[in-house]
N, C-alpha and C positions, 0 to 999 in steps of 0.2 A: 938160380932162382930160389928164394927163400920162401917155404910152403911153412905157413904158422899154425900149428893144431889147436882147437880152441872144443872149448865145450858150451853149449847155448848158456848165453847169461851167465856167464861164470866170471865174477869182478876180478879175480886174480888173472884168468887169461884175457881179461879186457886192459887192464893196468899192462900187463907183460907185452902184449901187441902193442899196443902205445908206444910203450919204452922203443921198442925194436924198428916201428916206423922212424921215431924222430930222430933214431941213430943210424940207421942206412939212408935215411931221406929218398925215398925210391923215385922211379918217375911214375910207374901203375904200379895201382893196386887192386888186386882182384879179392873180389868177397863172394863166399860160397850165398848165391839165391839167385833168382828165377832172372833168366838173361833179358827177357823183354822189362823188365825192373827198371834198368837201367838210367833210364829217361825219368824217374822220379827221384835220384838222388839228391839233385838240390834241394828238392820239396822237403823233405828227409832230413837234409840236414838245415834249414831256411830255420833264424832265429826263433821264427814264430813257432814253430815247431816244438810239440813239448814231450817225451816220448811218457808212457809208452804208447807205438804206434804202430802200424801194422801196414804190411802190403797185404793189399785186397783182392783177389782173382776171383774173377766169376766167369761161368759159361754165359752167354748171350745169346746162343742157340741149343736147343734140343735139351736133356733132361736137366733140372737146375742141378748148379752144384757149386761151391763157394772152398775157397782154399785161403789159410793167412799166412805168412811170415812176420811175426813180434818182434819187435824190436825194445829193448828199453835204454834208459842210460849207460848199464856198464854191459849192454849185450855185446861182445867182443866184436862181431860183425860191424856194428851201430860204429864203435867205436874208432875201428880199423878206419872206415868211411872218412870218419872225423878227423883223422890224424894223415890221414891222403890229404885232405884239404889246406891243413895245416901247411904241410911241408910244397905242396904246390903238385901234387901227383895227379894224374888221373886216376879215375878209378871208376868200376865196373861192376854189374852181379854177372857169377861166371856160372851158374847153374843153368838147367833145363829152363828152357822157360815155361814159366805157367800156361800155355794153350798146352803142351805140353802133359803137364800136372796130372792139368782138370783132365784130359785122355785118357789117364789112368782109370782103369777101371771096364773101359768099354772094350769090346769084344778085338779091338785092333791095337789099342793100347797098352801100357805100360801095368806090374802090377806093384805098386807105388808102397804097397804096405808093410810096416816095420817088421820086422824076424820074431817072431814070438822068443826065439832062443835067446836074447839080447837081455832080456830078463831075467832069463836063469842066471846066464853070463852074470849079469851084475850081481844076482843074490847070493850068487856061488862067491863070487869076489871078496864080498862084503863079508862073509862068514869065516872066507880063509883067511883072511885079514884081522878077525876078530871084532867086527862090527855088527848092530845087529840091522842094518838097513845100507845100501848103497848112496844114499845120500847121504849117511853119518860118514863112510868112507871116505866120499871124493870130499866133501868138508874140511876132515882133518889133513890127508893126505895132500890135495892141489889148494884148497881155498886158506890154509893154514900154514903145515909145514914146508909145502913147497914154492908157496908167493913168497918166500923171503928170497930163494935164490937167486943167481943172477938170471938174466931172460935164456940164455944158451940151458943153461942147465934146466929149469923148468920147460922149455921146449923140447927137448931131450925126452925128460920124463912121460910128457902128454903125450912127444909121437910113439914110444914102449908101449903106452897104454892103449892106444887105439889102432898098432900093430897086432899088439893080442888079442884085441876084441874082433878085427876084421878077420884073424887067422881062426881063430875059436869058435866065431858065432857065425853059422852056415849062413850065406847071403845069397839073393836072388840074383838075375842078369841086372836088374835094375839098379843097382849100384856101381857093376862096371860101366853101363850107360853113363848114368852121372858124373863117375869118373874122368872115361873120356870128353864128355864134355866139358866138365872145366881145365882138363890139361889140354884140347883144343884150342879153348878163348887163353890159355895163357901163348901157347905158341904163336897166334895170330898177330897176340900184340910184340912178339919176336918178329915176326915177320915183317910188321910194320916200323923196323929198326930201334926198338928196346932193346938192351942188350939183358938177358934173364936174371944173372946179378942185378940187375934194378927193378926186376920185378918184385914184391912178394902177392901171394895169394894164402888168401886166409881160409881155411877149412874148418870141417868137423875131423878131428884126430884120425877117425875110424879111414880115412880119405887119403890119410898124407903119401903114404909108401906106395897103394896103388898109381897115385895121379905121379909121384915121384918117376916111376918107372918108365910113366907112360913118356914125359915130360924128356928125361937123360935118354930118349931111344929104346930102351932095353924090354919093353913090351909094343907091340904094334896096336896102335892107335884103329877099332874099328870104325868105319866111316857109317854112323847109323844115325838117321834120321829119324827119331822120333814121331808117332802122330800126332798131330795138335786140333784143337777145336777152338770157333772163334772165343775168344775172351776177352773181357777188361779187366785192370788194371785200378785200381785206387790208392790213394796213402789214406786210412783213416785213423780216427783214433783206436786205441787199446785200453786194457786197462789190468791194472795187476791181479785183482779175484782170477779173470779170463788168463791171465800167463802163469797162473798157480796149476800144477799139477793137480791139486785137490779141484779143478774145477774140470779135467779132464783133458787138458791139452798135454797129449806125452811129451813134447819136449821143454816143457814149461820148470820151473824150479819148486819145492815147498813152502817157501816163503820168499814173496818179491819184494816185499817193503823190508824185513831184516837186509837182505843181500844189497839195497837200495844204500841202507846205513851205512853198512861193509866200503859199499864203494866210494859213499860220501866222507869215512873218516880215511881215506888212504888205507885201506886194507886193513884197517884195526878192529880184530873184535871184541875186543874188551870194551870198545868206545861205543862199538855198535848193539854192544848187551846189555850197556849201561842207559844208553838211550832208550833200546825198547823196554826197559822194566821202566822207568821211569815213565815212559808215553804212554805203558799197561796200566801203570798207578793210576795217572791224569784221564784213562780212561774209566777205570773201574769207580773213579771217585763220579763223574760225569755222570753213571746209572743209578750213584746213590748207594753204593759199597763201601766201607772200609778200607782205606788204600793209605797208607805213610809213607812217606820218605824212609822212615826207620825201617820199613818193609821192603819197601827198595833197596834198601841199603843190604841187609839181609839176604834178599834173596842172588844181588851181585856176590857176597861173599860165598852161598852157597853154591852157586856159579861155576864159582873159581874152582870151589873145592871137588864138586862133581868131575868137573874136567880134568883136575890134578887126576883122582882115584880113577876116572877113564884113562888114562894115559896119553891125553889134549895136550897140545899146547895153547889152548884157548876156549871157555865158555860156545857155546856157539846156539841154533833151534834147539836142540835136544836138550842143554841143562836151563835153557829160559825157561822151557814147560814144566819142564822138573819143580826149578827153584820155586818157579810163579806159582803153581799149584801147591807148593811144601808151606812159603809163606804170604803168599796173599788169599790160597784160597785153605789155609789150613790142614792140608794134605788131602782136601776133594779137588779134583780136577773140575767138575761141573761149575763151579761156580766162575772160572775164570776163563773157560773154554772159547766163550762167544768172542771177551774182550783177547785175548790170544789172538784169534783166528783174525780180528779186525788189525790186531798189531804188528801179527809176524808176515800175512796175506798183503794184507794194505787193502787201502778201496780207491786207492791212485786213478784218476782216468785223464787219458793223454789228451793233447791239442792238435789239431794237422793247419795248420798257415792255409790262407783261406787263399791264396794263389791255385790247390785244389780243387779242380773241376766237379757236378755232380756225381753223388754216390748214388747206388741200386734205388737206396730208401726215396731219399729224393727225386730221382726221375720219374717213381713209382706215383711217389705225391702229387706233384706236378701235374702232371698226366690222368691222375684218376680223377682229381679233384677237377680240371677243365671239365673230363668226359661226363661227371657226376655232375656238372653245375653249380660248385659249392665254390663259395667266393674267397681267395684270397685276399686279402685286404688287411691294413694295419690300425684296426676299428673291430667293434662287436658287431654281425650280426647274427638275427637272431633266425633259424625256420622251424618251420613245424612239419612234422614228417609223418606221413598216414600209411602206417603197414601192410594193408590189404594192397598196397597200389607194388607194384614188382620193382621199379626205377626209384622210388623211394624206399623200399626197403635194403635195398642193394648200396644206396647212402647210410642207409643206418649201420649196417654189416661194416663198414668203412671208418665209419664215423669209432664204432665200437672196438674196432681194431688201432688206432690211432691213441685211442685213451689206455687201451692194453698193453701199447708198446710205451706209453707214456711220454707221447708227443704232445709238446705243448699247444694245440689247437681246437682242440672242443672240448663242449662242457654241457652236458646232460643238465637241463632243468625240472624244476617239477612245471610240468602242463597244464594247464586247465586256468578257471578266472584266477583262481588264488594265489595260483605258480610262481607271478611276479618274475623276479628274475633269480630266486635261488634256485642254487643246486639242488638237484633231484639225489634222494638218498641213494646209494648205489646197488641195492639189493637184486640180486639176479635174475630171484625168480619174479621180483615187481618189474623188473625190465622185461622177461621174456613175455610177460603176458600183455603189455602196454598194445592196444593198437594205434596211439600215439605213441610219437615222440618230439619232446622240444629242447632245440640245440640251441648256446650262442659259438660261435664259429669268429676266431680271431687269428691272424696270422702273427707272427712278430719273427724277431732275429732269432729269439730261441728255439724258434719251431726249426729253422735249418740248421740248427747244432745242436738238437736231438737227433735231429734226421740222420747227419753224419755221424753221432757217435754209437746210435742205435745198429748201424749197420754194420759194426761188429759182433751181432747179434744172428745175423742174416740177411741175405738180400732181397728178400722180399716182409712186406707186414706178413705174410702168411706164414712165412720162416721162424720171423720174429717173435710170434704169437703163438706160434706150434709149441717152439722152445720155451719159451716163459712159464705156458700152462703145464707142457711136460714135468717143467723145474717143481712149478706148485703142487704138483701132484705126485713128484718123488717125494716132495719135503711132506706132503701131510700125514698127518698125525690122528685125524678124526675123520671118519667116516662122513663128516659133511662141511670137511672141507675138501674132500675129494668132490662131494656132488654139487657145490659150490661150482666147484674148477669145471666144469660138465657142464654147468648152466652157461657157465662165459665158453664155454666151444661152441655152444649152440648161439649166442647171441654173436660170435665171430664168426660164424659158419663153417669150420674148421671141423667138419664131422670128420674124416679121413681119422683122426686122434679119437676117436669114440669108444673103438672097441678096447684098447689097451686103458684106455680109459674107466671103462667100466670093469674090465680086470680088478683093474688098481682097488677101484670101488671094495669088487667082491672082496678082496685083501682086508682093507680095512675095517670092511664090517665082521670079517669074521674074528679079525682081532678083538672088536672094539665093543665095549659094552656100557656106553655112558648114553644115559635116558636122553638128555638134551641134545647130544650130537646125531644119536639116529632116529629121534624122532626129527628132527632139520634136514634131513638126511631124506626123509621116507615125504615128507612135502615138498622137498625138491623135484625126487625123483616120479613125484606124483605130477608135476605141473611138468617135468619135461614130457613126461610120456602123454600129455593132454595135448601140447602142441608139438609134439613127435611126428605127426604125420607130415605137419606144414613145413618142418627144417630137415626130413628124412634123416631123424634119426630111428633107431631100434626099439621103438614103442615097447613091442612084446617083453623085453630082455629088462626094459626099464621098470615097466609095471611088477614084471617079476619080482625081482631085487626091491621094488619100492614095499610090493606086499611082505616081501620075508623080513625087512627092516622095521615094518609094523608091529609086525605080532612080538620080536625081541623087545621093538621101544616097550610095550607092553609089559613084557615078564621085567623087565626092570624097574618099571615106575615104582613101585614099593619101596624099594631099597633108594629112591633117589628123592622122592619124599621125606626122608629123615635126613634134614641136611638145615643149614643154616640159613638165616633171611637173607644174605646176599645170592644163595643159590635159586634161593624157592621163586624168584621172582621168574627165573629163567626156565626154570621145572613148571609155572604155571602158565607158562606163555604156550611152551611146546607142548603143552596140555590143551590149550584151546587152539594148536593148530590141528592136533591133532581131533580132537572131537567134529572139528569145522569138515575133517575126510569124513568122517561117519557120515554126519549131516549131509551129505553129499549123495551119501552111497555108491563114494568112490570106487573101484573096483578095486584099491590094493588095501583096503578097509576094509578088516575082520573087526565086525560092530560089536560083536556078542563077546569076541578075546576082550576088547578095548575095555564095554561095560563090567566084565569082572574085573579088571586089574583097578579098573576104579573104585571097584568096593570093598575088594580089598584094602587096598590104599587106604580109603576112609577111616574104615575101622580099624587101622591099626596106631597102637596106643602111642609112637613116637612118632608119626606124622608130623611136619610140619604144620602149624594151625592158619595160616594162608594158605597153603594147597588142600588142605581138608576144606576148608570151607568155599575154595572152588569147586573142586569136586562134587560136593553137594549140592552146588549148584547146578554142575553140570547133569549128574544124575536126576535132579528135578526138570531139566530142562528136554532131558533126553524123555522124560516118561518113565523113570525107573524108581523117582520117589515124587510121591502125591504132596500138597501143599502140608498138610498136618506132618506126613512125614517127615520134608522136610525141619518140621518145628521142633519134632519130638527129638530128631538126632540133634539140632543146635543146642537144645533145653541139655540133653545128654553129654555132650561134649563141655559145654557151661560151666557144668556143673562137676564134669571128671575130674578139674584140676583147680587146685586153687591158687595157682600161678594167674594174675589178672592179664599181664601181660600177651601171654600164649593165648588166651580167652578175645580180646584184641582183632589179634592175626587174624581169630578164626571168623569174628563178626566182619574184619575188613576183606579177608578172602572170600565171604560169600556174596561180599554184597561188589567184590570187581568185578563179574559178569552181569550183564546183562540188568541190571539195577531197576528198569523203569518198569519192570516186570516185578522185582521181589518188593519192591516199595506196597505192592499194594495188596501183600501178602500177609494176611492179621496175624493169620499163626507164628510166623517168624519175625515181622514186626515186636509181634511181643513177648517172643523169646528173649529177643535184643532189649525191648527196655525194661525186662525184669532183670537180664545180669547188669545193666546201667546202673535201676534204679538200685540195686544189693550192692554197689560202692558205694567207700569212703570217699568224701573231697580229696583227700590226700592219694588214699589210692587211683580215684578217676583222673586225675589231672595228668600225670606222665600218659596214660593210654591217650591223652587225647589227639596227639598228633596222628599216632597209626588212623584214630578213627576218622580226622577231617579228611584224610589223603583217600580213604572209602567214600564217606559221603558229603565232603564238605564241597565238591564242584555239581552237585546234581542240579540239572537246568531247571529251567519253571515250573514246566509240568511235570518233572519227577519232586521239584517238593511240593506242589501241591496236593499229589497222590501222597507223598508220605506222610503229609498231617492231614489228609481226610483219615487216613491207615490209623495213624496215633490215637486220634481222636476217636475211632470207633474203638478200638482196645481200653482209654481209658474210660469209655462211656459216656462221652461229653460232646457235644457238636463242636465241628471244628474251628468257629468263632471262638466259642468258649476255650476250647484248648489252648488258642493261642495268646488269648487276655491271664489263663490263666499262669502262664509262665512264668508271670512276676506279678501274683496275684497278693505278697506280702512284703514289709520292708523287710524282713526276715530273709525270705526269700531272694530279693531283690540283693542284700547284703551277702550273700552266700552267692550271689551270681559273681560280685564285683570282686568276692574273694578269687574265686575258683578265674575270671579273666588275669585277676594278678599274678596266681599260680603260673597259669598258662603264659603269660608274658616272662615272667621269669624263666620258664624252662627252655623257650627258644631262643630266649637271649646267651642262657647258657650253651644252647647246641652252636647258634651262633660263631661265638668267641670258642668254642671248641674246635670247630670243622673251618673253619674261616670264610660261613657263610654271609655273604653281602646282606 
């Protein structure tokens, strides 16, 4: 019997098994994976079939719990399968089977989990070898120098090396199980008159010498039955992020799409280094980077040269990042890291041949959606869904989950007369507070090949969405986009994630001190803890955290006030959401903190002149400054700088709030048209775009209030005021100048910005 040591996804021992099938031509072939598997081999291997793909196990009864085995192109396994077919063999999974598996863990079951030591093992390896990672090792060593061998000799080497590691690295009983199970199904297929020379079985290295023993007599075979619980079985799709180590699966590789190349050029990697710098280029040009050929070219020689002074016989991951970061990203990594991680990871996602019965996700669909009343059909339509009602809200929780997991089947409208039929903005906290909701609901083809490819995700939406939000909320970066992430648990009902959730929260806020993210942050966390009672979430904890993220938004607005006009707009938004908590007298609104950091703000001399002149309006509106007040600081400010531009800002930021109110304000009215009327044509004419985008949409009855306003300031009834605006041909001439101006300068932004 010829036992083949392989290591997951390793193209060199997928090439070497190959070679070895079509030259013994076996009659079985045994592949190390879950015995009840078996029955999905053709699926497996069925043209339509695109890998990577995965066997799917799930419990079906009692606590959930989900198990995969990945497959890609050159996963030795995969291939082994392939080359049985080839030459006319049968062939089998000779492992535990997964009812099996999923038992692990439970009180009578198996303890399934990897040796912690196996780590060491490999780090230890990798140092005495003079590497500085175990994957730079087995690279040089099996995927390098030892794929040129003949197959004896490279099999040779793999079974030394996973002799050592089984002898070296303490194992649990759980492995002799395994063992004997697959030198089991090999003798059976003895028994059933294969002669053992016609068998091979393909293993994990660490396997061979045990099951060898077991297999020639020379260890006694225990007869142990395993426990098993009920389970199913899937083929679905994979995807190479998911068989990347960096995504967390330990027996996944570090880069699936390089190793992809590798197998695609016949083991070459020069061919395969040359490709991805070349696919990094065509990516990095695609974001709008700097990328040559001659940089490519570049960084292959540096490549080479890396590996030489390593002591390679070939470029391999470790001199791509090198080279790529020396010359495409000019010796910053940052800049090349993302398109790297897209080149060497891949974003590959497999096909499964639709001969494939329903996944979890799918029957889940099915199923919910009869029981919920929601119409599948290959057509729009459209319902409207009333929250206070409990069978309608239980749709919307569903409906919410299906968009999260990014099932092609619903779509959130805006409600009401106006709504029509577009989509509703996605904002969370506008979601959570909706006591409507209006859906259009369509089925298609796509909606069943998300279903099945999301289900390598998890076997339930609530799996699926657990994980997703989890992902969101490892990856975030700002304090509200964690509370963001918190408002979609709530709108899934996925409180069970709340509390680690809110950890994460307190994390980030104590890192984080940017005015706009935790004021976003502090109105989030204000409207969940309003409908906190109705979705049982932690009210008290929310309001908490929401009030300490107030009073910091606070101590920073000063410092986030001196920033530029693409910032200030978004500093004065999360400034009137926040005043909107005052007004409220929300309870995680400290009114009296808010009002000083306001006034400080104001008064200070690098203020943005848009958020100054919100401010003061906010301040007047709040009762903190009287109407003259407000005039005398505008007059004050006016006049601080003689920048016209900044003067602008400050007349357009006072007059963003609340307008139909300062319109009929004389004192500040004629603040404003004293710094107007103190321009030149020359000077007034650039300010004037800031100023129409202030007051140039005001409705009827705010310009009627602003020229009864004008007119009391200039002292003239407002008939008169308005005759008298082109009361000269003078006048009148200096009007058609200052329109010419004005057309000129937006023709200019125009053709600058390549506005329509």
């Amino acid at each position: 019997m010829f036992l083949f040591p392989v290591r997951h996804h390793s193209p060199a021992a997928a090439r070497h098994v190959t070679r070895v099938i079509r030259a013994r031509r076996p009659r079985a072939v045994l592949v190390e994976g879950p015995a009840d598997a078996t029955p999905l081999i053709p699926a497996l291997l069925d043209v339509r079939t695109e890998p990577p793909v995965a066997l799917y196990a799930y419990r079906t009864e009692g606590a959930p719990r989900a198990v995969s085995w990945p497959f890609c192109a050159y996963s030795p396994e995969y291939v082994a399968l392939a080359a049985a077919r080839e030459v006319g063999a049968r062939s089998a999974f000779c492992d535990l089977p997964a009812s099996a598996v999923l038992a692990a863990g439970d009180e009578t079951g198996l303890d399934l989990s990897p040796a912690e030591d196996y780590a060491r093992f490999c780090g230890g390896l990798a140092e005495a070898a003079g590497y500085a990672t175990f994957d730079e090792f087995w690279d040089v060593v099996f995927e390098q120098e030892a794929a040129d061998l003949p197959s004896d000799a490279f099999v040779a080497a793999l079974v030394e090396f996973g002799a050592k590691a089984r002898r070296l690295v303490p194992r649990g009983d759980e492995d002799s199980v395994r063992e004997a199970q697959m030198a089991a199904a090999a003798l059976r297929v003895v028994d059933e008159g294969i002669a053992p020379e016609e068998i091979v079985l393909v293993c994990g290295a660490a396997h061979v010498e045990p099951i060898a023993a077991l297999v020639a007599g020379s260890a006694e075979i225990e007869p142990m039955e395993p426990p098993t619980v009920p389970a199913a079985l899937h083929l679905i799709p994979f995807s190479f992020p998911r068989l990347s180590e960096h995504f967390g699966y330990g027996a996944g590789n570090r880069a699936p799409r390089y190793y992809q190349r590798v197998w695609e050029a016949g083991g070459d990697h020069a061919v395969a280094t040359r490709a991805a710098l070349l696919a990094l280029a065509a990516d990095l040009r695609g974001a709008g980077r700097d990328a040559s050929l001659a940089q490519a070219i570049d960084a292959d020689t540096l490549g080479g040269v890396l590996a030489r002074l390593r002591g390679k016989p070939a470029a391999g991951v470790d001199e791509i990042e090198d080279a790529a970061a020396a010359c495409f990203g000019q010796g910053q990594e940052l800049p090349v890291a993302a398109a790297l991680r897209r080149i060497q990871i891949g974003e590959t996602v497999g096909r499964v041949t639709p001969e494939i019965g329903r996944t979890p996700l799918q029957t889940e669909f099915y199923e919910t959606t009869s029981r919920l009343g929601l119409p599948v059909v290959d057509a729009p339509r459209q319902i409207l869904l009333h929250m206070p009602i409990a069978a309608e809200a239980a749709r919307s929780v569903f409906l919410h989950r299906l968009v999260l997991a990014e099932i092609p089947y619903a779509v959130e409208l805006v409600s009401g007369l106006g709504g029509g039929g577009r989509a509703a903005v996605k904002d969370p906290l506008d979601q959570i507070a909706r006591s409507r909701e209006k859906w259009e609901l369509a089925w298609t083809p796509a909606t069943d090949g998300q279903l099945v490819e999301r289900t390598a995700l998890g076997a339930s939406f609530a799996e699926v969405c657990g994980r997703t939000l989890a992902d969101a909320l490892a990856a975030a970066t700002r304090i509200d986009q964690g509370t963001e992430t918190l408002l979609r648990m709530a709108l899934c009902d996925l409180t069970e994630g709340f509390d680690a959730g809110l950890l994460r929260c307190e994390r980030l806020a104590a890192a984080g001190g940017d005015f706009v993210a935790l004021g976003r942050a502090t109105f989030h966390l204000d409207g969940l803890a309003a409908y906190g009672a109705a979705r049982r979430l932690p009210a008290a904890a929310l309001a908490t955290l929401a009030a300490r993220l107030f009073r910091r938004a606070a101590v920073h607005l000063p410092a986030a006030a001196v920033c530029g006009d693409e910032d200030a707009v978004a500093v004065r938004d999360t400034l009137v959401s926040l005043a909107d908590l005052v007004r409220r007298a929300s309870p995680v609104a400290d009114g009296e903190t808010f009002w000083q950091a306001l006034e400080r703000t104001a008064a200070g001399a690098a203020t943005h002149g848009e958020i100054r002149g919100a401010i003061l309006t906010l301040l007047q509106l709040g009762g903190r400054l009287g109407d003259s007040d407000l005039a005398h600081h505008l007059r004050y400010w006016l006049s601080a700088t003689a920048e016209p531009g900044a003067n602008a800002r400050l007349v357009a930021g006072v007059f963003s709030l609340h307008r139909g109110t300062l319109v009929r304000n004389r004192p500040l009215v004629a603040a404003v048209n004293g710094f107007l009327a103190g321009l030149s044509l020359a000077t007034l004419t650039p300010l004037l775009p800031t100023l129409r985008r202030a007051l140039g949409n005001l409705g009827g009855a705010e310009r009627a209030y602003l020229s009864e306003t004008l007119a009391g300031v200039l002292g003239v009834t407002p008939s008169t005021a308005t005759r008298s605006v082109a009361a000269s041909d003078v006048e009148t001439a200096l009007l058609r100048e200052a329109d010419a101006l004005v057309a000129t300068t937006l023709d200019d932004w125009r053709e600058r910005y390549g506005i329509a």
